[in-house]
MDAnalysis code that builds the backbone (N, CA, C; Angstrom):
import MDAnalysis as mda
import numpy as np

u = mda.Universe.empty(480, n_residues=160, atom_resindex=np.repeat(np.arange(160), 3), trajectory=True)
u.add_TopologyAttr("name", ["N", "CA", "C"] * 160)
u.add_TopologyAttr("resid", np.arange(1, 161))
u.add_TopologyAttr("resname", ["UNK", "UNK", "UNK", "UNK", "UNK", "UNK", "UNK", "UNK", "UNK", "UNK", "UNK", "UNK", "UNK", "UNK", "UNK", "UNK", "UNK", "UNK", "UNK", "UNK", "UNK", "UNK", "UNK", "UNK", "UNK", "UNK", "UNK", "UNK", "UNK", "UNK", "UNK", "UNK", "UNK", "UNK", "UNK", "UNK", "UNK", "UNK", "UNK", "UNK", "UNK", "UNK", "UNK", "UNK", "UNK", "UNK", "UNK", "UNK", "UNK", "UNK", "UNK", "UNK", "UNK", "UNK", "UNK", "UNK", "UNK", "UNK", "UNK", "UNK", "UNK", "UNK", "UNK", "UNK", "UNK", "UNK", "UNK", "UNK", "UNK", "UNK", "UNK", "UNK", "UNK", "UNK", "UNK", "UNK", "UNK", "UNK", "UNK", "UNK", "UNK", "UNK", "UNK", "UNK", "UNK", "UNK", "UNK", "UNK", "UNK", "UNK", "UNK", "UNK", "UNK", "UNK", "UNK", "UNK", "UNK", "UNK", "UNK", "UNK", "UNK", "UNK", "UNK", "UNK", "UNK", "UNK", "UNK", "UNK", "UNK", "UNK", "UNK", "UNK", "UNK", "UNK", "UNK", "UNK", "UNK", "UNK", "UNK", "UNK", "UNK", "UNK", "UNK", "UNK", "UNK", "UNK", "UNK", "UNK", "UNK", "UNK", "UNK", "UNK", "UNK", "UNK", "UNK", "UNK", "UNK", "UNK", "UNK", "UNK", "UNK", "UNK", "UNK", "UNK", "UNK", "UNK", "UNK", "UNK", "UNK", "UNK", "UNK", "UNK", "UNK", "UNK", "UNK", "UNK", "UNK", "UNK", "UNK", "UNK"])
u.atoms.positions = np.array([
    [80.541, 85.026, 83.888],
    [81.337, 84.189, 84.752],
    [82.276, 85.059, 85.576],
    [82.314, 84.424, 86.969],
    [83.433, 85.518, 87.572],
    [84.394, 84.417, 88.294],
    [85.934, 84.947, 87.769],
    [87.142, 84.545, 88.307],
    [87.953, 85.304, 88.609],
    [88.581, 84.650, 89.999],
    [89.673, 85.488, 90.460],
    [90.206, 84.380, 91.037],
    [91.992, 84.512, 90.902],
    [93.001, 84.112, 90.715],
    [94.150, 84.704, 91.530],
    [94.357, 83.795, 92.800],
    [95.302, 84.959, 93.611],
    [96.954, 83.706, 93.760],
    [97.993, 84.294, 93.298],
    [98.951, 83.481, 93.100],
    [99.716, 83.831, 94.353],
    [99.906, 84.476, 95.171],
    [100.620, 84.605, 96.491],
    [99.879, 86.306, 97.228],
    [100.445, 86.245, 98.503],
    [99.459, 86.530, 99.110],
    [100.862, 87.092, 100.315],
    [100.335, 88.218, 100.569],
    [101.922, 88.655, 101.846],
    [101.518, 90.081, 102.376],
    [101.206, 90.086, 104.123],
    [100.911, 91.067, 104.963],
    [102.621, 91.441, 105.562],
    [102.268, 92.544, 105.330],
    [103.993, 92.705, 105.951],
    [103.612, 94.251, 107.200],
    [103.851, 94.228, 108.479],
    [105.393, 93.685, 108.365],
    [104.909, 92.093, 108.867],
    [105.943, 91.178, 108.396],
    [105.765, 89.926, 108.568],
    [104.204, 89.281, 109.339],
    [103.716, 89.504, 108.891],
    [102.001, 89.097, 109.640],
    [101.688, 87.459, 108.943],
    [101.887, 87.367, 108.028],
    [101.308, 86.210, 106.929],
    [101.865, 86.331, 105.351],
    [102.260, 84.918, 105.159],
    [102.842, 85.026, 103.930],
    [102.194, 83.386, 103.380],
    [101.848, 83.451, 102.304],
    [101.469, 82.233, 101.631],
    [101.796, 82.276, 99.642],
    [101.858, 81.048, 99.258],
    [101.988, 81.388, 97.936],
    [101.126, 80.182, 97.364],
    [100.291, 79.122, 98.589],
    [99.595, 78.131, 97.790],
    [100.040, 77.139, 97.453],
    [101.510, 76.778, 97.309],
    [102.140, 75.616, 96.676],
    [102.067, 74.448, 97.661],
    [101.500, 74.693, 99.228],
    [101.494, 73.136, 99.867],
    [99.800, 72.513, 99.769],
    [98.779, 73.529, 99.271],
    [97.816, 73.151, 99.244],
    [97.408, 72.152, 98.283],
    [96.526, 71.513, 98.241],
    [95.544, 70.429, 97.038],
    [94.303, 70.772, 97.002],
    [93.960, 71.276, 98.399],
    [92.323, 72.162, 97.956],
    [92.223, 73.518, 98.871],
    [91.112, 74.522, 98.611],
    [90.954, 75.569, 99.058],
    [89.856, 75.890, 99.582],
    [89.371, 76.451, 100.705],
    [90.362, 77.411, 101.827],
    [90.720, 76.303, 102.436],
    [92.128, 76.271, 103.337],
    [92.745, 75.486, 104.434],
    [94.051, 76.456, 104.351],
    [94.873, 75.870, 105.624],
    [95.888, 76.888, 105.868],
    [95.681, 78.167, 106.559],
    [94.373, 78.168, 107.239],
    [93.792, 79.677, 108.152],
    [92.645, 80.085, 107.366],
    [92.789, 79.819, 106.201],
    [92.185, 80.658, 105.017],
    [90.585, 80.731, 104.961],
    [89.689, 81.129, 105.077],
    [87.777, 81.171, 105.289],
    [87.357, 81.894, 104.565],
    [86.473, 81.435, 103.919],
    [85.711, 81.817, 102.917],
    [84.380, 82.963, 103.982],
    [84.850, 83.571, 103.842],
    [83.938, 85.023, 104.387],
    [82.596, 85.205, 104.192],
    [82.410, 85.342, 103.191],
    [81.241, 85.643, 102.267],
    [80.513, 84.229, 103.014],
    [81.130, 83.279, 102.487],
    [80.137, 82.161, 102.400],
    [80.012, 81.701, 100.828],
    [80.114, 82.259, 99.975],
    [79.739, 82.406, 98.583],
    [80.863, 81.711, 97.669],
    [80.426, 81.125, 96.585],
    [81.238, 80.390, 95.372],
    [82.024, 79.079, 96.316],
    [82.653, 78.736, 95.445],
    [83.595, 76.841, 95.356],
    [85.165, 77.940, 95.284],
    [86.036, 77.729, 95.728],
    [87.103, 77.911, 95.507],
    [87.877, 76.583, 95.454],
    [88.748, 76.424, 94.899],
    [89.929, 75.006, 94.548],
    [91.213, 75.837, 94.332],
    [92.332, 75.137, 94.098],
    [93.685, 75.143, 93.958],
    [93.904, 74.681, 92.452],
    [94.415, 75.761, 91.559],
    [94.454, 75.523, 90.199],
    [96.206, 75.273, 90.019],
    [96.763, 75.329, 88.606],
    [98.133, 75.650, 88.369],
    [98.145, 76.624, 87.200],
    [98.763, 77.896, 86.904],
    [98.478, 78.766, 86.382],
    [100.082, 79.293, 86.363],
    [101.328, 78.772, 86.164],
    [102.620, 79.328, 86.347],
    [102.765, 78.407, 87.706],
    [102.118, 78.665, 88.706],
    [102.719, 78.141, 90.005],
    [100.943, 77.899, 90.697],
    [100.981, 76.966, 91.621],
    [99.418, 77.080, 92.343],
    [99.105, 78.459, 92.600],
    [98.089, 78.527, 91.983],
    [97.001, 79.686, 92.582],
    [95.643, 79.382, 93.072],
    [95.168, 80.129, 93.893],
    [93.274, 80.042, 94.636],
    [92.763, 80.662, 93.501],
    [91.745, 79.967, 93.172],
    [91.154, 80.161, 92.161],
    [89.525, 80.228, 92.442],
    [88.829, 81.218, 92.036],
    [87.293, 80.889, 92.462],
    [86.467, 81.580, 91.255],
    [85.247, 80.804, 90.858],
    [85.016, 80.714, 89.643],
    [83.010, 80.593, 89.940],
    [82.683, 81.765, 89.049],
    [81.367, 81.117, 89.572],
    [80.111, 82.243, 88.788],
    [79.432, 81.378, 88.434],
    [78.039, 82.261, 87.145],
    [77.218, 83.315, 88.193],
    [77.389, 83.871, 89.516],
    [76.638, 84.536, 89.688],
    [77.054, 85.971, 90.356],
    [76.065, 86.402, 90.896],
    [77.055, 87.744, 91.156],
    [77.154, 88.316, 92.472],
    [77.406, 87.260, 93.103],
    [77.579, 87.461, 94.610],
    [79.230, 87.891, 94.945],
    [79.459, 88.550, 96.089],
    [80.756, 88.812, 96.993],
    [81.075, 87.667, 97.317],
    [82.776, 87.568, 96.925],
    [83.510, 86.493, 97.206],
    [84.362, 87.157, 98.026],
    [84.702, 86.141, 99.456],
    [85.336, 87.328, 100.135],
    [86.345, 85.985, 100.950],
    [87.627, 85.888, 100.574],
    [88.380, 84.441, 101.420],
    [88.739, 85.417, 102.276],
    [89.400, 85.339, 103.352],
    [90.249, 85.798, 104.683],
    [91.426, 85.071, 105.335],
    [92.448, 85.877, 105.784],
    [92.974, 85.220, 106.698],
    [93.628, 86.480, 107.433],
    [93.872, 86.188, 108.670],
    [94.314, 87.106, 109.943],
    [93.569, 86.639, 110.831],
    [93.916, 88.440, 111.310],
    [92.499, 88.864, 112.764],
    [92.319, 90.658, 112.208],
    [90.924, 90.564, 112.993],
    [90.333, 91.721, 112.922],
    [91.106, 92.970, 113.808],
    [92.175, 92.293, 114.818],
    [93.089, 92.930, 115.041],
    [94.280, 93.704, 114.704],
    [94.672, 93.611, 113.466],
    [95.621, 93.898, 112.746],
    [95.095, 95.418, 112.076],
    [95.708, 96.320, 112.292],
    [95.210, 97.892, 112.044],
    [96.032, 98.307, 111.359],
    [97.638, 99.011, 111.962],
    [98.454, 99.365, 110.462],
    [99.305, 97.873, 109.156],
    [99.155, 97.987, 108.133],
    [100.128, 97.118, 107.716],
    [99.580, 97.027, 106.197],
    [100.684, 95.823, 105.356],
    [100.391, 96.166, 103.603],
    [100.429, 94.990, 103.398],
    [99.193, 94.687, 102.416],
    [98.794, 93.541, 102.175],
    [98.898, 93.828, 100.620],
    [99.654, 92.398, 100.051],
    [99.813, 92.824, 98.249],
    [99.285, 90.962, 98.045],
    [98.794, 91.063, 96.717],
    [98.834, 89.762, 96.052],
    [98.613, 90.010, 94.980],
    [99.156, 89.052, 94.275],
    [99.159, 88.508, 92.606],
    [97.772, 88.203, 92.205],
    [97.057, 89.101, 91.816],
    [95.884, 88.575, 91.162],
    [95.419, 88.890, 89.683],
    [94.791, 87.839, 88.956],
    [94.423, 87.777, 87.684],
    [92.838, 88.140, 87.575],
    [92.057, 88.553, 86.655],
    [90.977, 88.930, 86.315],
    [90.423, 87.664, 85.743],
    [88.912, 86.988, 85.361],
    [88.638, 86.359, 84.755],
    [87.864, 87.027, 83.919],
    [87.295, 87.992, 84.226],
    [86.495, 89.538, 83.371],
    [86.722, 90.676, 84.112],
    [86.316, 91.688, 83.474],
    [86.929, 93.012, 83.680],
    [85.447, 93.513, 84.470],
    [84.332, 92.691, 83.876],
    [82.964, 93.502, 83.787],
    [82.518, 93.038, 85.115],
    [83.059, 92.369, 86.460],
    [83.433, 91.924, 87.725],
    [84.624, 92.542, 88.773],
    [84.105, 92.717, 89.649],
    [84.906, 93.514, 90.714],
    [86.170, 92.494, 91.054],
    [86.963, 92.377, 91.367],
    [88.518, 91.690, 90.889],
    [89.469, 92.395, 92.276],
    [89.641, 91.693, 93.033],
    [90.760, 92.394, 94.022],
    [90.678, 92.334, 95.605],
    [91.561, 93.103, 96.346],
    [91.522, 92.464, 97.788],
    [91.051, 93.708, 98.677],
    [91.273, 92.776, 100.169],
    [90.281, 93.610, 101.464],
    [91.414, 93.713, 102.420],
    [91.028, 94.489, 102.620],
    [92.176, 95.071, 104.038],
    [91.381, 95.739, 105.184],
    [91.408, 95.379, 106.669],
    [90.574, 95.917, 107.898],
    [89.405, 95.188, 107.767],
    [89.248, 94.034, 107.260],
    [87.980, 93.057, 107.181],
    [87.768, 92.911, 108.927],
    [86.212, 93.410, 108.525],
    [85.592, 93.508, 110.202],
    [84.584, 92.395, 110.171],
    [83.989, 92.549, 108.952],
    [83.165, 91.047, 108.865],
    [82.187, 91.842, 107.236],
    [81.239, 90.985, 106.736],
    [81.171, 91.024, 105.633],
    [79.954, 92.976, 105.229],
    [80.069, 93.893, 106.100],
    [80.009, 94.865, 106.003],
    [80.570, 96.214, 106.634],
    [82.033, 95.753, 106.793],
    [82.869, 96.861, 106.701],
    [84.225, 96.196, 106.882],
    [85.151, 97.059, 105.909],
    [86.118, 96.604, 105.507],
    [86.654, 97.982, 104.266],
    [88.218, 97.694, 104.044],
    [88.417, 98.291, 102.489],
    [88.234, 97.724, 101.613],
    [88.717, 98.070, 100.615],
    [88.577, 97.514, 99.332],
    [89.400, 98.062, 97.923],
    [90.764, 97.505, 97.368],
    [91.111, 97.995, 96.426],
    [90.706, 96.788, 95.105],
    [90.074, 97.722, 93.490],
    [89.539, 96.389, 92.988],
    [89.656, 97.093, 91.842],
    [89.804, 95.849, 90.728],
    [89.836, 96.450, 88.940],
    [88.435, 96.231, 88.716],
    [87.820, 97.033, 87.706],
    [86.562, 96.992, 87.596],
    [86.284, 97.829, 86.511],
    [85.939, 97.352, 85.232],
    [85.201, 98.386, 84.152],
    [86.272, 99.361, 83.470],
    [87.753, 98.848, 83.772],
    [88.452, 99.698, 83.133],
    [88.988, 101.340, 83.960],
    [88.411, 100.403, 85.292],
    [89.050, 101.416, 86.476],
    [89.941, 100.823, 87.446],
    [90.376, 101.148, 88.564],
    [91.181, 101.084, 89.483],
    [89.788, 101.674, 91.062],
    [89.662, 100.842, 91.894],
    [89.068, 101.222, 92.770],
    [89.445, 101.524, 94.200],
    [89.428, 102.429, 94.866],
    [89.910, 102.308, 96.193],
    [88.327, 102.307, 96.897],
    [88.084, 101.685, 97.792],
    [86.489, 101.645, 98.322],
    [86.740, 101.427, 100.044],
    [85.668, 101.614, 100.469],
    [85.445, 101.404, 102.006],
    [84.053, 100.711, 102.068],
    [83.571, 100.314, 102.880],
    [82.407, 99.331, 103.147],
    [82.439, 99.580, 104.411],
    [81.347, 100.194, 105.011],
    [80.767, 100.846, 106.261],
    [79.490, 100.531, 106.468],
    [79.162, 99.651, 107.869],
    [77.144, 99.706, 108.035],
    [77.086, 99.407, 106.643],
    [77.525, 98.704, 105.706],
    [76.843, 97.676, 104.565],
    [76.924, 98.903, 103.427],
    [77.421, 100.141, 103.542],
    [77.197, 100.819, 102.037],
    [78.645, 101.040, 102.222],
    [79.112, 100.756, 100.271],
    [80.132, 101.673, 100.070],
    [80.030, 102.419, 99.397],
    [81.067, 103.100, 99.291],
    [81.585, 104.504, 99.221],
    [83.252, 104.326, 98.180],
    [83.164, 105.173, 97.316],
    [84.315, 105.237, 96.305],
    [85.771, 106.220, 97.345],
    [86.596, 105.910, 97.714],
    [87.450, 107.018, 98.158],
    [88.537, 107.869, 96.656],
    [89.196, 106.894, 96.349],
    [89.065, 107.164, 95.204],
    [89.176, 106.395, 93.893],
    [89.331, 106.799, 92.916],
    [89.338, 105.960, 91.100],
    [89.923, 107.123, 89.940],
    [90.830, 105.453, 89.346],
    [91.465, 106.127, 88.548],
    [91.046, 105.178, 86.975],
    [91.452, 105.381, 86.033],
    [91.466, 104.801, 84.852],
    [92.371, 103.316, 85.243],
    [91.971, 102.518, 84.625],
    [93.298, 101.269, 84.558],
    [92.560, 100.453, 83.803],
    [93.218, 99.633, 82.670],
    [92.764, 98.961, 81.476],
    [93.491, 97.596, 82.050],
    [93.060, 96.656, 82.947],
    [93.142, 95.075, 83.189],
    [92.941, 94.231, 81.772],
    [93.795, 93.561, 81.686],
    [93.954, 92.687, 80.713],
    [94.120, 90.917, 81.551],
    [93.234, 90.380, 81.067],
    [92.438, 89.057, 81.464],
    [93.359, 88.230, 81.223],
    [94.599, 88.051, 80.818],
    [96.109, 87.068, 81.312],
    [96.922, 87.578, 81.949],
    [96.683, 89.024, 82.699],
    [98.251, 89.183, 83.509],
    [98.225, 89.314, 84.586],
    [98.966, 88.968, 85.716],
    [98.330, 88.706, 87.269],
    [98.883, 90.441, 87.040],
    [98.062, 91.103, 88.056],
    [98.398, 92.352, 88.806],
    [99.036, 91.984, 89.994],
    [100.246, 93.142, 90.695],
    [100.857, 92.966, 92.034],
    [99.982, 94.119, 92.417],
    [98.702, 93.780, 93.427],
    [97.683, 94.341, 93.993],
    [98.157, 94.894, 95.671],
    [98.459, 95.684, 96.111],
    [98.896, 96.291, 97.425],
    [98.333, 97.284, 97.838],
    [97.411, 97.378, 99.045],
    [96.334, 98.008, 100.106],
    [97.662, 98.136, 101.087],
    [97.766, 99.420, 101.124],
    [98.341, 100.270, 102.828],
    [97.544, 100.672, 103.911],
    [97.534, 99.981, 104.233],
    [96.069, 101.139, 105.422],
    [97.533, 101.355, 106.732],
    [97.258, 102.203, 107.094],
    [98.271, 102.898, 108.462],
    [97.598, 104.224, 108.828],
    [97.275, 103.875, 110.385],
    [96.299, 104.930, 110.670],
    [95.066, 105.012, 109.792],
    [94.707, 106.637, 109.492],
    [93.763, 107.420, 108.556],
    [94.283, 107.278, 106.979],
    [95.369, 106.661, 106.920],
    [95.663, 106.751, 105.563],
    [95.701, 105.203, 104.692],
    [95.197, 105.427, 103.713],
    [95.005, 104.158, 102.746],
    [95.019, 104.525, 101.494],
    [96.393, 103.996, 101.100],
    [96.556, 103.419, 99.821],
    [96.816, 102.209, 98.769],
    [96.458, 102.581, 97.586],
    [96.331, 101.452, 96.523],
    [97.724, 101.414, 95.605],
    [98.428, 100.278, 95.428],
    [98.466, 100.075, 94.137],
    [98.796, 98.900, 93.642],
    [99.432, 99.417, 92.373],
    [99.149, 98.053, 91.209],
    [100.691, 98.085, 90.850],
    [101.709, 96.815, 91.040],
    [102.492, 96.961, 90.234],
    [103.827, 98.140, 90.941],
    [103.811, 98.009, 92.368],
    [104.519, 98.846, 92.932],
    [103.854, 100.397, 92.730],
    [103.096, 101.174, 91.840],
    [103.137, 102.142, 91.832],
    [101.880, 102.685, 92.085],
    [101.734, 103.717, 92.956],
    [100.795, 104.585, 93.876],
    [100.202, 105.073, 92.970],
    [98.620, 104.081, 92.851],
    [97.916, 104.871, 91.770],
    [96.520, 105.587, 92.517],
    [96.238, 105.388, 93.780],
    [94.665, 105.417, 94.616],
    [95.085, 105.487, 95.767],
    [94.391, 106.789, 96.306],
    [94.940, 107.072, 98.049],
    [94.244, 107.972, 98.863],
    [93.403, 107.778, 99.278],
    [92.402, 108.394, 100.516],
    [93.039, 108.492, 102.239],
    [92.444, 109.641, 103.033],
    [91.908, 109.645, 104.227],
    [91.182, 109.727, 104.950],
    [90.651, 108.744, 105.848],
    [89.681, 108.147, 106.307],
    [89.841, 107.737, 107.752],
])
């Protein structure tokens, strides 16, 4: 089963800020399901969260912006529903084959890129996700430089 659980959601500098609490269902509010893939709804989990839940093993990919937006830091609260599932957010979404990618996965920490449909690891570190605690998930991209982290602290950081 794969779940992911995003409890607020904030591009700064001031670009978009959401936390879910005026919604009753999901995507609305700008918000598009990218991919195309899985049911997303509006759960309560501490406070509303987007919640998307689903037996197979396709890319779940929601959005909101523009493809215009180049430097800036995107963080959200997200929970794991398994570890043994890619878990986390996109930053420079161009459309559903190229984009970044910071994600928990297998007891790692991922920083990724998605180019012409292949990715590529920039870098990975160890990180042990535990399946009740939201992570504070934050992608920097500015310029050539992109970094990850978890929890305020700079754990994954490439140039590109």
């Amino acid at each position: 089963m794969v779940s992911l659980i995003l409890s607020c959601y904030h591009i700064s500098p001031s670009l978009l800020s959401d936390n879910f609490e005026s919604y009753s269902s999901f995507p609305t509010g700008g918000w598009t399901n990218a991919s195309g893939n899985g049911t997303w709804s509006i759960a309560t989990d501490g406070s509303k969260v987007a919640t998307q839940t689903s037996s197979t093993s396709n890319t779940y990919i929601m959005t909101n912006g523009t493809s215009s937006w180049t430097n800036y830091t995107y963080s959200a609260k997200v929970k794991v529903g398994s570890t043994s599932v890619r878990n986390g957010i996109v930053a420079r979404y161009i459309n559903g084959n190229n984009y970044y990618f910071l994600i928990l996965y297998n007891g790692n920490l991922l920083l990724n890129k998605k180019v012409s449909g292949s990715t590529s690891t920039i870098q990975q570190v160890p990180f042990t996700a535990n399946t009740s605690t939201f992570y504070n998930l934050q992608l920097e991209v500015n310029g050539t430089s992109v970094k990850g982290y978890v929890d305020g602290v700079l754990l994954v950081q490439g140039t590109d």
